[in-house]
C-alpha positions in Angstrom: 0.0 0.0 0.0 1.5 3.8 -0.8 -0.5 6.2 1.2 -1.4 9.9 0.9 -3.2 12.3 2.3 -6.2 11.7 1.0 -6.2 8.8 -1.0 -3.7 5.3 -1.0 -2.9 2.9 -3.7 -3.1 -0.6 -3.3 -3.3 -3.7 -6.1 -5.8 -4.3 -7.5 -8.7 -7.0 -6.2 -11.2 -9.2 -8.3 -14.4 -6.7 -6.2 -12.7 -3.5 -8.1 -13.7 -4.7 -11.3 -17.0 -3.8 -11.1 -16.2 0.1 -10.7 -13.5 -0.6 -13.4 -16.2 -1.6 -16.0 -18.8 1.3 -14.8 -16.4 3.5 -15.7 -15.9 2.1 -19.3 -19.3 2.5 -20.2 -19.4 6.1 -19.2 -19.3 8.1 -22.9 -17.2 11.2 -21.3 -14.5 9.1 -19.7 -14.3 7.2 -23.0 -13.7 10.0 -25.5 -11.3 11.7 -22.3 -8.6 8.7 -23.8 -9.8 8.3 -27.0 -11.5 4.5 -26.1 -14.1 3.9 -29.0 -15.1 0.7 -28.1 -16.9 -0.6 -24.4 -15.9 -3.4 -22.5 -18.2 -5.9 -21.3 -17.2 -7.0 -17.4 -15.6 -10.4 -18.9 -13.8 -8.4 -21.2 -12.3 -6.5 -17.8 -11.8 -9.6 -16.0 -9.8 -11.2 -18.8 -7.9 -8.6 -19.4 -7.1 -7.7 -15.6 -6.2 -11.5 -15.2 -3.6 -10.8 -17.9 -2.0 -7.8 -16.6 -1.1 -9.7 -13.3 0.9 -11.9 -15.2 2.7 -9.1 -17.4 5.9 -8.5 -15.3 6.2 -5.0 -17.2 3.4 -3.7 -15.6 2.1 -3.1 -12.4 -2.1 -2.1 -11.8 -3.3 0.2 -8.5 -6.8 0.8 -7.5 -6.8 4.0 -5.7 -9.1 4.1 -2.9 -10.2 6.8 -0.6 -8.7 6.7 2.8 -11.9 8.1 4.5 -14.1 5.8 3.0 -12.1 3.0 2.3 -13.8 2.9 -1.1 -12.5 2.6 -4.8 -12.6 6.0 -6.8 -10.1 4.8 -9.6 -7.2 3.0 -11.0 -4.0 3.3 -12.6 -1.4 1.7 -13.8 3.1 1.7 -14.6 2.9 0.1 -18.1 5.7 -1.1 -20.3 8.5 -1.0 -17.4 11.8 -0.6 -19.7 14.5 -1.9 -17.3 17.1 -1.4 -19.4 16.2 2.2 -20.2 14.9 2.8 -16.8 11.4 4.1 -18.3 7.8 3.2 -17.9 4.7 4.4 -19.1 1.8 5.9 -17.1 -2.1 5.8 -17.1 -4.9 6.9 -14.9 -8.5 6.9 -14.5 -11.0 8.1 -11.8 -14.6 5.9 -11.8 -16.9 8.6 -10.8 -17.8 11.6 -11.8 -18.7 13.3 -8.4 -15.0 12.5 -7.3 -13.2 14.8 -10.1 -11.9 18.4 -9.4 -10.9 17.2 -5.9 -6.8 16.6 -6.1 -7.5 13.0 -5.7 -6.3 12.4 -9.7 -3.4 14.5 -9.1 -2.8 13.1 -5.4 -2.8 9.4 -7.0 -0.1 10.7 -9.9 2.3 11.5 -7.0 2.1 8.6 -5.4 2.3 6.4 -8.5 5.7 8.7 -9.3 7.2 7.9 -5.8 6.6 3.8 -6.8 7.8 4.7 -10.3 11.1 6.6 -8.9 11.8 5.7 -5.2 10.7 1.7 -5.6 10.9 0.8 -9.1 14.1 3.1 -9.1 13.6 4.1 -12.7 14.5 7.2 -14.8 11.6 8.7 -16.5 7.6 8.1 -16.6 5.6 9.0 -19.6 2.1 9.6 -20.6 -0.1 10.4 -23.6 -3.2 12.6 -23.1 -5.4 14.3 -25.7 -5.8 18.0 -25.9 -9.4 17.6 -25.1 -8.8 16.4 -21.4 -8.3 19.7 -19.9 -8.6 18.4 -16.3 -5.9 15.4 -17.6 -3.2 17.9 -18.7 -3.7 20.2 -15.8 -3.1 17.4 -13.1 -0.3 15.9 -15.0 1.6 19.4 -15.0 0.4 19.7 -11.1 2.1 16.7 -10.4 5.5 18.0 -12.5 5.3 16.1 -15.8 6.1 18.5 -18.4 4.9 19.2 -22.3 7.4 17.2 -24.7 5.8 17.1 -27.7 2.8 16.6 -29.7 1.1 14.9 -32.4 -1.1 17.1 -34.0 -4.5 16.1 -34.7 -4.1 12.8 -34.2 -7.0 11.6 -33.1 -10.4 12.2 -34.9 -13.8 11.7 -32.4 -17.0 13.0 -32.3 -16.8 15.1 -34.9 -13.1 17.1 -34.0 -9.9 16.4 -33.9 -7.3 16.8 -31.0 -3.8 16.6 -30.3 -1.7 13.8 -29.0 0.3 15.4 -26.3 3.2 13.3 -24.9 4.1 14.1 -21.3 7.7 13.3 -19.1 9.0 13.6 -16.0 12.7 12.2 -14.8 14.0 11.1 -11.5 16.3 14.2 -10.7 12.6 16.5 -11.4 10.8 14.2 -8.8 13.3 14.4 -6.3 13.6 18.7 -6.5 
């Protein structure tokens, strides 16, 4: 468990999910990351089962700390050993618990795994321009604006940048 303020991480259990797969379903949350298609629950669970096993990746629910309760997940993806680099992703479940710090809260704690346990170099991210909330809690938590993709992605009628995001070890620890 990495605890915060406000929130903790912890791996992931076969009762989160449930509020994994709500979340897939919900249209706003989809377009946020550019997801087209839905995920039935067996689709979650299968793929969930399969990300244990992947030794480059490591899965967090992040839970409330009052409550106790589920509000999200994320995940370190494509751990690079060699090159001391990883890959990031996060996503809250519930739309009542946005605009509250827990997003960026969870980022922070996911970088201290990344940096201080994993003792890697760099984590990276790609968020569309679309996600306002997304790019502001990424630069909250110190991941800075590397480079972009323009118009890469074409839903709901526009078009948005791909924005690729970093952050390094020696940033973390200033």
């Amino acid at each position: 468990m990495i605890k915060g303020k406000s929130v903790y991480l912890r791996p992931i259990k076969d009762e989160d999910l449930e509020s994994i797969y709500k979340s897939c379903q919900d249209e706003e949350f989809l377009f946020m990351t550019g997801t087209r298609k839905t995920f039935t629950l067996d689709e979650i669970i299968k793929s969930y089962k399969q990300f244990s096993e992947d030794p480059t990746r490591y899965d967090f629910a992040i839970c409330l700390l009052s409550k106790n309760e589920v509000i999200g997940d994320l995940a370190i993806l494509d751990v690079d050993k060699v090159n001391r680099k990883a890959g990031f992703r996060i996503s809250l479940h519930n739309k009542s618990i946005i605009n509250k710090g827990y997003g960026t809260e969870a980022t922070k704690l996911a970088q201290k795994f990344t940096f201080e346990e994993l003792k890697l170099n760099r984590l990276e991210l790609e968020v569309f321009s679309h996600n306002t909330r997304g790019i502001k809690a990424y630069k909250k938590a110190g991941f800075k604006k590397e480079g972009v993709l323009r118009q890469s992605l074409f839903m709901n009628g526009t078009y948005s940048d791909e924005i690729f995001m970093g952050m390094l070890q020696e940033e973390y620890y200033k």
